[in-house]
VEXDREN-2710 file (C-alpha; in Angstrom, 1 decimal):
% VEXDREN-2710
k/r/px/py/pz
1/UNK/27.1/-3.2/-0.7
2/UNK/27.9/-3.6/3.2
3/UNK/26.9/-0.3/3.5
4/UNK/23.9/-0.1/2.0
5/UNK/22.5/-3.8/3.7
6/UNK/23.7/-1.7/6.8
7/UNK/21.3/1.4/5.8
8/UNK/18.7/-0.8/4.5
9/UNK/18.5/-2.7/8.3
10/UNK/18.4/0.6/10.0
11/UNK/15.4/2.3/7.4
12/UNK/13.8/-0.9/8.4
13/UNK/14.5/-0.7/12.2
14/UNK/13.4/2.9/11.9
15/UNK/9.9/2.5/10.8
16/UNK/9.3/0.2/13.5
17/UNK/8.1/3.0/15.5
18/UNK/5.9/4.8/13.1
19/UNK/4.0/1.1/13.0
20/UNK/3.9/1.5/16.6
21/UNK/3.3/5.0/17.7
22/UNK/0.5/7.2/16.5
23/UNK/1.5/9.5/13.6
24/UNK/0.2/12.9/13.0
25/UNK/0.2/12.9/9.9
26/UNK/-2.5/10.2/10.3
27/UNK/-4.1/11.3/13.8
28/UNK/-3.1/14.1/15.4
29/UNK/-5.7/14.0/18.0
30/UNK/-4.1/10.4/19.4
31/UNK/-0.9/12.3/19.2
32/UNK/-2.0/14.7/21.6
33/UNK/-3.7/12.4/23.5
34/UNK/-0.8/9.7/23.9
35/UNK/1.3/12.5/25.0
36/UNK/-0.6/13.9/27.6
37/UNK/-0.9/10.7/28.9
38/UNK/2.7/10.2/28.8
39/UNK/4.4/13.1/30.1
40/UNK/7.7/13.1/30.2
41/UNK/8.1/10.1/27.9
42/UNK/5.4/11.4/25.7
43/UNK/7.8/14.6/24.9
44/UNK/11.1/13.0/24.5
45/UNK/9.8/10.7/21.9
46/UNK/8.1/13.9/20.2
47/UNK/11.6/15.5/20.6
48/UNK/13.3/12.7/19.0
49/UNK/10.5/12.8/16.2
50/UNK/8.8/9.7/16.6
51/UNK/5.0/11.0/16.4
52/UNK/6.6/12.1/12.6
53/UNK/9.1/9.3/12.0
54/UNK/8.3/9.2/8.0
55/UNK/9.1/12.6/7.7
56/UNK/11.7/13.1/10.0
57/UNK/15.4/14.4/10.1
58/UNK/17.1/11.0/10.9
59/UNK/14.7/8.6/8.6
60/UNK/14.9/11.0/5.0
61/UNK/18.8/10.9/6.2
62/UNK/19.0/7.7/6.3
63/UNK/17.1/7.2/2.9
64/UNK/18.9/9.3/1.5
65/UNK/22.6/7.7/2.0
66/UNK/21.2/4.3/1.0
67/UNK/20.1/6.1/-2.1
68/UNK/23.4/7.4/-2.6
69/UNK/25.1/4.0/-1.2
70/UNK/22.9/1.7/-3.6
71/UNK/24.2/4.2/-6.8
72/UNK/27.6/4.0/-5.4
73/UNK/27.4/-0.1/-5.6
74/UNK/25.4/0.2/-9.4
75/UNK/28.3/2.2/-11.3
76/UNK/31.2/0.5/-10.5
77/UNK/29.4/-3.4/-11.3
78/UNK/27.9/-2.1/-14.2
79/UNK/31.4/-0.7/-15.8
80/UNK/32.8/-4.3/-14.3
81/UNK/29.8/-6.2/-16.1
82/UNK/30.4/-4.3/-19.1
83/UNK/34.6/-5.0/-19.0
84/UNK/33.4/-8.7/-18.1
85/UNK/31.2/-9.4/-21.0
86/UNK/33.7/-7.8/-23.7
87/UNK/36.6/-9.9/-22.9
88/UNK/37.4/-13.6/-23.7
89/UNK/36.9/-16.1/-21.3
90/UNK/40.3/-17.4/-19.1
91/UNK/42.5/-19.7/-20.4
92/UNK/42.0/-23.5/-19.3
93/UNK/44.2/-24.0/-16.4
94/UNK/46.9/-26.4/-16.2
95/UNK/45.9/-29.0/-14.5
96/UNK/41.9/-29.4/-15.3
97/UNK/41.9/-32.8/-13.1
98/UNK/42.5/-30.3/-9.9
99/UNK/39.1/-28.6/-10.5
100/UNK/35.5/-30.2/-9.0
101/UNK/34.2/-31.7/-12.1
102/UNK/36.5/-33.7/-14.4
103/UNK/36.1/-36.0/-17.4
104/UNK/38.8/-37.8/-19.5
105/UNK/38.7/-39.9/-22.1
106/UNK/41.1/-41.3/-25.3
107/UNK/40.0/-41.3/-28.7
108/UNK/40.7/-44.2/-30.9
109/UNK/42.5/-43.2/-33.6
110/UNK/39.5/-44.2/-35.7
111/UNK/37.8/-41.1/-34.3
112/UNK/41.0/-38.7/-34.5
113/UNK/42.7/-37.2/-37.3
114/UNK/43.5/-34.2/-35.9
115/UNK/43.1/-31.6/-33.5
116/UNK/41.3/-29.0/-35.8
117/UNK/39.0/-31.1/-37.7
118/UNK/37.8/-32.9/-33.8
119/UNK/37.1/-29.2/-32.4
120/UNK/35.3/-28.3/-35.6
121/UNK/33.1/-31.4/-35.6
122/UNK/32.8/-32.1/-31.8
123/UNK/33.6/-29.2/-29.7
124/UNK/32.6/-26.0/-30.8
125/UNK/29.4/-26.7/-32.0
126/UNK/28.2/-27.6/-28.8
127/UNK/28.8/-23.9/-27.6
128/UNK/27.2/-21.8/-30.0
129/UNK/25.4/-19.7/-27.2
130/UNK/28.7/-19.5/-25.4
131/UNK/31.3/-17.2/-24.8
132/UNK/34.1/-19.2/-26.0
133/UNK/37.9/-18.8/-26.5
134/UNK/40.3/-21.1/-28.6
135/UNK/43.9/-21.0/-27.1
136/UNK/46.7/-22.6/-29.2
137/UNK/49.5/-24.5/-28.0
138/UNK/51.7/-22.3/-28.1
139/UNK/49.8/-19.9/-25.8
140/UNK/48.3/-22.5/-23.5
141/UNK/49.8/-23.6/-19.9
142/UNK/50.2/-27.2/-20.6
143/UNK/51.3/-26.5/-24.4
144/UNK/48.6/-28.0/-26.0
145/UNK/45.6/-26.7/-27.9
146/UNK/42.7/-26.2/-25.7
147/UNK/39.2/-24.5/-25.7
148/UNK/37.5/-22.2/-23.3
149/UNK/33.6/-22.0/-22.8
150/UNK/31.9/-19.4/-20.4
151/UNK/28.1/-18.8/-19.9
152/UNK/25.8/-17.0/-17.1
153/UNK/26.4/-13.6/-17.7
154/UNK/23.1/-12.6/-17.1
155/UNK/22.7/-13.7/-14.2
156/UNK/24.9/-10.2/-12.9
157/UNK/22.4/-8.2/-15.7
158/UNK/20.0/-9.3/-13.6
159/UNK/21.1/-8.7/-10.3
160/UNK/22.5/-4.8/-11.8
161/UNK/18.5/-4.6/-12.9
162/UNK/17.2/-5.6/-9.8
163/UNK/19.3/-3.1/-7.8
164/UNK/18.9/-0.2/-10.4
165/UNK/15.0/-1.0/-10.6
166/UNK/15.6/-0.2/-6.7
167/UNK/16.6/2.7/-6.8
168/UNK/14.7/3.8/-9.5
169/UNK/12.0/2.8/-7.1
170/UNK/12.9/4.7/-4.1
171/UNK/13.6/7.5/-6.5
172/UNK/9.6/7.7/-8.1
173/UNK/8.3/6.9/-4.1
174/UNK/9.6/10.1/-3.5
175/UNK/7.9/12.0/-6.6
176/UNK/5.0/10.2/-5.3
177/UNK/5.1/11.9/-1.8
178/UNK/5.6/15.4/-3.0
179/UNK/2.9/14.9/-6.0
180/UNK/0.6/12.8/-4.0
181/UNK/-2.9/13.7/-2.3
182/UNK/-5.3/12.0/-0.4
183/UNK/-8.5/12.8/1.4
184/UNK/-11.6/11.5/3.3
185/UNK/-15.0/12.6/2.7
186/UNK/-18.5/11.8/5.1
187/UNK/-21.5/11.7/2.2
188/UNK/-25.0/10.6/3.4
189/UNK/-26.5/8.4/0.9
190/UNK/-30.0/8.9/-0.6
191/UNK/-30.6/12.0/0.1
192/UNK/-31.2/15.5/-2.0
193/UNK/-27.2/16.8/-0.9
194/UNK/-25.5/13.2/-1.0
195/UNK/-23.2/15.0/-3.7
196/UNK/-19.3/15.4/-3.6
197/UNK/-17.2/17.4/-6.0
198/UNK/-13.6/17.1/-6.0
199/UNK/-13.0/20.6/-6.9
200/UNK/-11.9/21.9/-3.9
201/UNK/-9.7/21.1/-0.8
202/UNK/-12.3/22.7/1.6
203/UNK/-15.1/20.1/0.4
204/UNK/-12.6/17.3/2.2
205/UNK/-13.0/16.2/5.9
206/UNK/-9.7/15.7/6.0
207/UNK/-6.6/16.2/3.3
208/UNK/-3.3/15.2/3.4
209/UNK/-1.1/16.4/0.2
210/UNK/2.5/16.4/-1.1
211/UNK/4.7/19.5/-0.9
212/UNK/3.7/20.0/-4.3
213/UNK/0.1/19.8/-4.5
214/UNK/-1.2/23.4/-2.9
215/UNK/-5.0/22.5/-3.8
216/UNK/-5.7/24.6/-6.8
217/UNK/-5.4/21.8/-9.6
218/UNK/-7.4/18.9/-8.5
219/UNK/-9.3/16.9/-11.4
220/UNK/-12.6/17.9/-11.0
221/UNK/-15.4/15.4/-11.1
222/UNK/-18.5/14.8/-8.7
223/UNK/-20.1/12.0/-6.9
224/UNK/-23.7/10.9/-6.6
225/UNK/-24.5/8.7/-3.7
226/UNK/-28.0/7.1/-4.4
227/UNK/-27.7/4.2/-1.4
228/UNK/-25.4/2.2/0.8
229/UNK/-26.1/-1.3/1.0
230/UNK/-24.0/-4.0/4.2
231/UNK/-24.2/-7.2/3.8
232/UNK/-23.2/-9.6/7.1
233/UNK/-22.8/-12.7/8.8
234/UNK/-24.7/-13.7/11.9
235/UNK/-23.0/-12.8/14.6
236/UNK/-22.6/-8.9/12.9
237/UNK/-19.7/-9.0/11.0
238/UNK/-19.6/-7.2/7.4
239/UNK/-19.3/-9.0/4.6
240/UNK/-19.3/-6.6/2.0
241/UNK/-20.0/-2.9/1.7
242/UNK/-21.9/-1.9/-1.5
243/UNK/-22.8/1.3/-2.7
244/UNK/-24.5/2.8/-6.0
245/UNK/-23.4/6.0/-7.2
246/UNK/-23.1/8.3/-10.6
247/UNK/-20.0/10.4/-11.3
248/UNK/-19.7/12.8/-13.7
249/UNK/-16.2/14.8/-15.3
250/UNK/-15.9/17.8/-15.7
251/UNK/-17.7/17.9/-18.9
252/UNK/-21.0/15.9/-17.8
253/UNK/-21.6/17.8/-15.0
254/UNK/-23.5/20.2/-16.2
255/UNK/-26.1/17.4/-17.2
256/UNK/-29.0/16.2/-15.3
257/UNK/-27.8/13.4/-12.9
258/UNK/-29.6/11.3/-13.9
259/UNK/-27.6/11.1/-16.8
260/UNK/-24.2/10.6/-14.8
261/UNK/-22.5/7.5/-15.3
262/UNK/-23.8/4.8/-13.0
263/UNK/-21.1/2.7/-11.1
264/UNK/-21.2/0.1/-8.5
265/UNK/-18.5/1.2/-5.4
266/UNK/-17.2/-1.7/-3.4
267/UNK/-14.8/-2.0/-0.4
268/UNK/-11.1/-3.0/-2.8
269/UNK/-13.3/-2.1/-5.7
270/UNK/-12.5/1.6/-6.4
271/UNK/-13.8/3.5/-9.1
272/UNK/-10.7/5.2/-11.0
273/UNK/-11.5/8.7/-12.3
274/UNK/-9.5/11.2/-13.6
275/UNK/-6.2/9.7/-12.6
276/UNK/-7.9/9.6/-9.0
277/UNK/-8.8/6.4/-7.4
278/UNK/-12.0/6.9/-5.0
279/UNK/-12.5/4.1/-2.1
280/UNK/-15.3/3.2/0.1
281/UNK/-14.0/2.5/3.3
282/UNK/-16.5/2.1/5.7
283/UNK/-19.9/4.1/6.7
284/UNK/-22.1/4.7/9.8
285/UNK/-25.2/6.6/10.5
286/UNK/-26.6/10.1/10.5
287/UNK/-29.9/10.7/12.6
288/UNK/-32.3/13.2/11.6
289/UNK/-34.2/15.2/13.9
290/UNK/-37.1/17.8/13.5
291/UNK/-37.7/20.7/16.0
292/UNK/-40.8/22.6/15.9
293/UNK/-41.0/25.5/17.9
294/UNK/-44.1/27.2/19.4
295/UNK/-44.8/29.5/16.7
296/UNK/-44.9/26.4/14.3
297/UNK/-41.7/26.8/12.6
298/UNK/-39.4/23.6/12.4
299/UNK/-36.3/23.0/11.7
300/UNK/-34.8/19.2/10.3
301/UNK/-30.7/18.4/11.3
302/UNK/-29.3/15.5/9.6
303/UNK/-25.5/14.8/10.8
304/UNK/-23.2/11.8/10.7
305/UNK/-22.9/10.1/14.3
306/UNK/-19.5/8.4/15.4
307/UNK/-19.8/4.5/15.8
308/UNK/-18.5/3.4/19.5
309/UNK/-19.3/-0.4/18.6
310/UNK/-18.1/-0.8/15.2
311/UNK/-19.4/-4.5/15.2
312/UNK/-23.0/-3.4/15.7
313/UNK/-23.0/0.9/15.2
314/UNK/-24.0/2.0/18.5
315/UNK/-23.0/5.4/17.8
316/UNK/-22.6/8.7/19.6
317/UNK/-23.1/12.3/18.3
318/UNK/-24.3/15.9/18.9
319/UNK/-26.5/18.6/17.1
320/UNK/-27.0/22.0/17.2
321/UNK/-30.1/24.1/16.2
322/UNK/-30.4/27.9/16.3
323/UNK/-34.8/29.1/17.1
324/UNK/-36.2/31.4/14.4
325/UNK/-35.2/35.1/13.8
326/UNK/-38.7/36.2/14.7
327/UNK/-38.9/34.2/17.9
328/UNK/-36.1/36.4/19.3
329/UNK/-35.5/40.1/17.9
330/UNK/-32.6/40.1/20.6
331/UNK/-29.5/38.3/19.5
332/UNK/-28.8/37.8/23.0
333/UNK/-32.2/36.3/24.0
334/UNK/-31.7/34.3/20.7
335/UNK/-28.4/32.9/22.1
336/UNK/-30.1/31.8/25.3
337/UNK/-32.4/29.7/23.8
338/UNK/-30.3/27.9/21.1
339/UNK/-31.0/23.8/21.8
340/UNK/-28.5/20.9/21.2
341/UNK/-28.8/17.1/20.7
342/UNK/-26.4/15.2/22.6
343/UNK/-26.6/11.3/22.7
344/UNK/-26.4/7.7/21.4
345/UNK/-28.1/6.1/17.9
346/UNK/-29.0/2.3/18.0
347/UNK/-29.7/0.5/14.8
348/UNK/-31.5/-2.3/16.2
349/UNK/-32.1/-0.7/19.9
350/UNK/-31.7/-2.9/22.9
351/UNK/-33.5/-1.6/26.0
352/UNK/-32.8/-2.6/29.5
353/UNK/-34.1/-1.4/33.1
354/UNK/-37.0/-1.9/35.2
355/UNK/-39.7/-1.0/32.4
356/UNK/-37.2/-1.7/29.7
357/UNK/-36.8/2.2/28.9
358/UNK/-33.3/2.3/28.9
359/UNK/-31.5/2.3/25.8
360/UNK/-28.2/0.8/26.4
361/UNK/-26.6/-1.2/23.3
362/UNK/-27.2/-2.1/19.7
363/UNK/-27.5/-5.3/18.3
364/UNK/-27.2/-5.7/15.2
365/UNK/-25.6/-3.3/12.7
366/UNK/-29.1/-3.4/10.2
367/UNK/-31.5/-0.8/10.9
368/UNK/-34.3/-3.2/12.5
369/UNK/-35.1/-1.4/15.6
370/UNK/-33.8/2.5/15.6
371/UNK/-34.1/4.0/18.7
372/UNK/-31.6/7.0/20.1
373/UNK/-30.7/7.7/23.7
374/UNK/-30.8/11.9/23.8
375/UNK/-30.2/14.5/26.3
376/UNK/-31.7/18.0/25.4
377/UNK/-30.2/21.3/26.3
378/UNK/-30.9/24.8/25.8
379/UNK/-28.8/27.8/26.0
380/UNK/-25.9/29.1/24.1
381/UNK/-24.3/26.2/21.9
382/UNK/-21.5/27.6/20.5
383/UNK/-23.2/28.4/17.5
384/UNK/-22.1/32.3/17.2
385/UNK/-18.5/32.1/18.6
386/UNK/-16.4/31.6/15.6
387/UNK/-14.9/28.8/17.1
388/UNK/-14.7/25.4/15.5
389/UNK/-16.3/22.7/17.3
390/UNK/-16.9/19.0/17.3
391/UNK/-19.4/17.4/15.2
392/UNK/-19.9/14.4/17.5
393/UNK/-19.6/16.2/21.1
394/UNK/-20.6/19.4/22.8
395/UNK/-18.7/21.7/24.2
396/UNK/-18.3/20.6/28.1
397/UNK/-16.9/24.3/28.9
398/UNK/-20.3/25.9/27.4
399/UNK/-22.1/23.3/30.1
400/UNK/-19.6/23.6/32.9
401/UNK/-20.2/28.1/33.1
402/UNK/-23.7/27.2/32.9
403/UNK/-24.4/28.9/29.3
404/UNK/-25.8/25.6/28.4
405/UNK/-28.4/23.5/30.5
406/UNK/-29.7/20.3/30.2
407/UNK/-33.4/20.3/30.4
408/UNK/-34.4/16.6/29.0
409/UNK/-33.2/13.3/28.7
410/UNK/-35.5/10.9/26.7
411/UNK/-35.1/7.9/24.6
412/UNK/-36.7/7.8/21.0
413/UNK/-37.8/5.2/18.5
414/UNK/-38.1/5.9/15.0
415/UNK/-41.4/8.4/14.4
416/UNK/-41.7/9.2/18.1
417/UNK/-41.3/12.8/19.9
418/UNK/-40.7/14.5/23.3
419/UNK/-42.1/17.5/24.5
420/UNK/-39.9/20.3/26.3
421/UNK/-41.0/22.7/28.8
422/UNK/-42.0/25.6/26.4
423/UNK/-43.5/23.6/24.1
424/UNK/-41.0/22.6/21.5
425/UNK/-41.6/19.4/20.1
426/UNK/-38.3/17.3/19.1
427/UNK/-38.9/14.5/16.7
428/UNK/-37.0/11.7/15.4
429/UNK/-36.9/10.7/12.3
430/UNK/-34.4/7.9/11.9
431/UNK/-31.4/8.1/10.4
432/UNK/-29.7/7.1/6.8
433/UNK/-26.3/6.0/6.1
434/UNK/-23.5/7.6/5.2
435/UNK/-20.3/6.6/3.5
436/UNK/-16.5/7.1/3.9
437/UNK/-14.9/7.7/0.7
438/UNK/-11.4/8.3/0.0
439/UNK/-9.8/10.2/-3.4
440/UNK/-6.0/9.1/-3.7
441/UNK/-4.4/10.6/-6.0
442/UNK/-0.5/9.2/-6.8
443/UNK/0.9/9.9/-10.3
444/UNK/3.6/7.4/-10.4
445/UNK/1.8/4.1/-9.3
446/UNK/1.3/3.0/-12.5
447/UNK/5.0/3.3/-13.2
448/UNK/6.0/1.9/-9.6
449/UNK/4.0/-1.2/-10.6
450/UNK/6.1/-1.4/-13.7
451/UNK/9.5/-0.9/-11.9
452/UNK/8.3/-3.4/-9.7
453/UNK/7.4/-6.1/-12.1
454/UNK/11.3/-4.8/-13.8
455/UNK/12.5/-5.7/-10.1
456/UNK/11.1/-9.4/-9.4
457/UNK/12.0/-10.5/-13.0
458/UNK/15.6/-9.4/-12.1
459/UNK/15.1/-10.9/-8.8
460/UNK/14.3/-14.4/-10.6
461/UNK/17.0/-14.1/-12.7
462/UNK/20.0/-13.5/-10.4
463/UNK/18.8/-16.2/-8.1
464/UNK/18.2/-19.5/-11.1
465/UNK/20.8/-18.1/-13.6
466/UNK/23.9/-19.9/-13.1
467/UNK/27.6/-18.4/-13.6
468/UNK/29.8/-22.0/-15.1
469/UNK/32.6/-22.0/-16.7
470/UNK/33.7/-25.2/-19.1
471/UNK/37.7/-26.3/-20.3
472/UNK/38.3/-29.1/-22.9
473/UNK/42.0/-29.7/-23.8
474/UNK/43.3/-32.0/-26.5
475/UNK/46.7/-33.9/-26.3
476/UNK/47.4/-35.9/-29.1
477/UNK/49.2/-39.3/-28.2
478/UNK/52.1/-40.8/-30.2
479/UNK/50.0/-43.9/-31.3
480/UNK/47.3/-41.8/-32.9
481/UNK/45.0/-41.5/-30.1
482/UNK/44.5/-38.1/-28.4
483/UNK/43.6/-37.4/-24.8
484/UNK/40.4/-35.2/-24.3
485/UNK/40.1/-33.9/-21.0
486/UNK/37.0/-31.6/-20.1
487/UNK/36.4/-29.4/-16.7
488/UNK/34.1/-27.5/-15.1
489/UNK/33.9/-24.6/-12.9
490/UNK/30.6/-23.0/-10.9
491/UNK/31.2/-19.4/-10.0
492/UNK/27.6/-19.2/-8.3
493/UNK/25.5/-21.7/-7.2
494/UNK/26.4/-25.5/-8.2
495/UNK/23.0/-27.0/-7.5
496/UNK/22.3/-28.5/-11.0
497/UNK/25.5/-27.7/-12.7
498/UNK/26.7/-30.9/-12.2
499/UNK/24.1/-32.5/-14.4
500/UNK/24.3/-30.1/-16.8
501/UNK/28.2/-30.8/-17.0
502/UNK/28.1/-34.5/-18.0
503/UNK/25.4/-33.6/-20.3
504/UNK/28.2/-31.3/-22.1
505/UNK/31.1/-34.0/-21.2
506/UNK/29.5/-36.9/-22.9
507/UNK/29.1/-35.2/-26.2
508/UNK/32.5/-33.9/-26.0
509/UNK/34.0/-37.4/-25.6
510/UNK/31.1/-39.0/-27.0
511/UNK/30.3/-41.0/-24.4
512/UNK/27.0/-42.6/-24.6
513/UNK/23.8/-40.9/-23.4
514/UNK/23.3/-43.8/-20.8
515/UNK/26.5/-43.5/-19.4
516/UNK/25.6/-41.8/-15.5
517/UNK/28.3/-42.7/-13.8
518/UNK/29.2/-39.2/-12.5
519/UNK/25.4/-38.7/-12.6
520/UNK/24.9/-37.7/-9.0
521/UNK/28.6/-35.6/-8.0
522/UNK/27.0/-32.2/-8.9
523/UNK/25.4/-32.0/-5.5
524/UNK/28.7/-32.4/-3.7
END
């Protein structure tokens, strides 16, 4: 048991730094970024594994032996428990006055006729929920008959459940890592494509799985988001996210949606599908813009924008649009005249400079004011290279070899529009919110809650159960009378048992109930 408090101190010490550091199994970009920052620090700690602490060499070690150490502790006091609640309780010692609680008294005669018939009627009825023992005289250590009482044996059941319910524990949290998945989804509310389908790893943002889960058997069921709906408090904080959706399993989806289930998604309020649970856990917003080109042809880009101020959504994003085929035959002259949206989104716009026509800040998080802050450029954007790129930034190399120019830099309200050198008209349309959703998926949760519930019950009962032992000896006297004498031993905790001792005493040498003169020595 030393052994596995010892383990259990240092599995605790050595999460410390996965609280601390960032993990990348959560971030990898503030990884990267925390060790660039760091240097030589930065790479010792990812040497030493801390940017991957929970899936490390030295932590599974380390849960491992207190997994083995905990199982190593459960055998041997379970066959002890087992040994200890088939034998008979120990013989009464010899001298019973020696042990902390002690009562004697003498019988009249009047009330004794003999040993047998005062156990029958007095003693052993008192103990029927007792292990007991009857020594005779002949076996006892003083020579005289006596009786042995022993109760509190489940008080080590529970502590054995409590530990086994442990390591049953630690044993399902690990089938729930190699089983588990979890991934994050952007969905903009309201509009014609605010649909999600959990049929696929690729339609994820971002998915993390166990080593068991390779993406092929996912319970497939899609998501309708109709709206998103914030309620706050004065000064901006959120109250409550709301948002109304339909889902649909994988036999209603072939309906109309309109026919989906409807259900009400709140923040802690997930909707449980499928043995998936789906969470909303925050939103933002996505501006649209419209670019028509000379020729009349537009394009409309709708995109989720990254909140800076995530009291009042200022928010920062890019987008990318690629001119008509018939614009440019050339796909090189069509390259050279790709345009990208780089800027800021305010919800409720607050404008400062000389002719207050300078976006600068948000707010408040409602959309009371919309405005964006927007720098134009035209050239190649990355949008034939192959290459990944991010959603909320440009790329500074394209700008930096000059393949991409900035030819604008304009601030829009809601409905208003810029004009570019060749005539391309940029409009903005506002912007609608989006969710972030989350599908967990954890098979043994609903038995973790069980073992868990198993655990504290246990816990409870190891800690009021008490382990009390009770003696009562009878020695007959030569003038009829017989001394009783009655002791009792704690094993555990003595808080109470003193009480519950005299309670036992008195009706062994019926005493009267009023009689509390050793009322208060079971605190000593």
């Amino acid at each position: 048991m030393r052994t596995a408090l010892i383990l259990l101190f240092l599995l605790a010490l050595g999460a410390i730094p996965g609280a601390i550091l960032p993990q990348r199994s959560l971030n990898q970009e503030k990884v990267d970024t925390y060790i660039a920052d760091n240097g030589k620090l930065g790479q010792i700690y990812d040497k030493l594994q801390l940017f991957d602490v929970f899936s490390s060499t030295w932590f599974t070690a380390i849960y491992v032996l207190l997994f083995i150490s905990l199982v190593g502790c459960i055998i041997p006091r379970t066959w002890e428990h087992y040994k200890a609640m088939r034998s008979q309780p120990v013989r009464a010692p010899k001298n019973l006055n020696r042990l902390p609680h002690y009562r004697a008294r003498t019988i009249p005669a009047s009330d004794f006729s003999d040993t047998d018939t005062y156990a029958r009627d007095h003693i052993t009825p008192l103990f029927k929920r007792w292990h007991t023992r009857e020594t005779s005289a002949n076996e006892d250590r003083a020579g005289q008959w006596s009786f042995s009482a022993e109760r509190g044996y489940a008080r080590e059941f529970c502590n054995l459940v409590f530990h086994i319910g442990l390591t049953v524990m630690l044993v399902f949290i690990a089938a729930g890592r190699l089983m588990y998945y979890e991934g994050q989804v952007i969905v903009i509310a309201g509009n014609e494509n605010s649909q999600f389908c959990n049929s696929a790893v690729a339609n994820f943002d971002s998915f993390r799985h166990g080593a068991l889960v390779d993406g092929t058997r996912l319970s497939p069921y899609c998501l309708q988001i109709e709206d998103f709906k914030a309620d706050y408090l004065s000064n901006g904080q959120a109250k409550m996210f709301t948002s109304d959706i339909r889902y649909a399993t994988k036999d209603d989806v072939d309906k109309p949606t309109s026919e989906w289930t409807k259900y009400t998604l709140k923040v802690n309020h997930p909707l449980r599908i499928a043995g998936d649970r789906v969470y909303l856990q925050g939103h933002g917003y996505a501006p649209s813009f419209t670019v028509k080109w000379p020729d009349g042809e537009t394009r409309t880009g709708e995109i989720q924008w990254q909140p800076t101020d995530m009291t009042n959504f200022l928010s920062a994003g890019a987008m990318r649009f690629d001119p008509p085929a018939g614009m440019y035959p050339d796909l090189q002259e069509r390259r050279k005249n790709q345009l990208a949206i780089q800027g800021m989104y305010a919800p409720t716009a607050v404008f400062t400079g000389e002719n207050n026509n300078v976006l600068s800040a948000s707010r408040f998080p409602t959309q009371d004011d919309e405005a964006v802050a927007i720098d134009v450029f035209r050239g190649d954007a990355g949008l034939d290279t192959g290459v990944g790129q991010s959603i909320f930034t440009l790329d500074t190399s394209l700008i930096h070899q000059g393949l991409l120019s900035k030819i604008d830099r304009v601030n829009l309200r809601k409905g208003e529009k810029t004009t570019l050198n060749d005539g391309t008209e940029i409009t903005f349309n506002g912007a609608k919110p989006f969710v972030n959703l989350q599908v967990s998926h954890d098979p043994t949760q609903g038995y973790l809650l069980g073992i868990t519930l198993i655990m504290l019950a246990g816990l409870v009962g190891s800690v009021s159960i008490k382990r009390r032992r009770m003696w009562v000896r009878v020695t007959p006297q030569d003038d009829g009378t017989a001394l009783v004498e009655t002791a009792g031993l704690a094993r555990t905790d003595r808080a109470g048992w003193g009480r519950e001792f005299n309670k036992y005493a008195r009706a062994i040498l019926q005493e009267p109930d009023d009689d509390d003169e050793y009322e208060d020595d079971d605190e000593d």
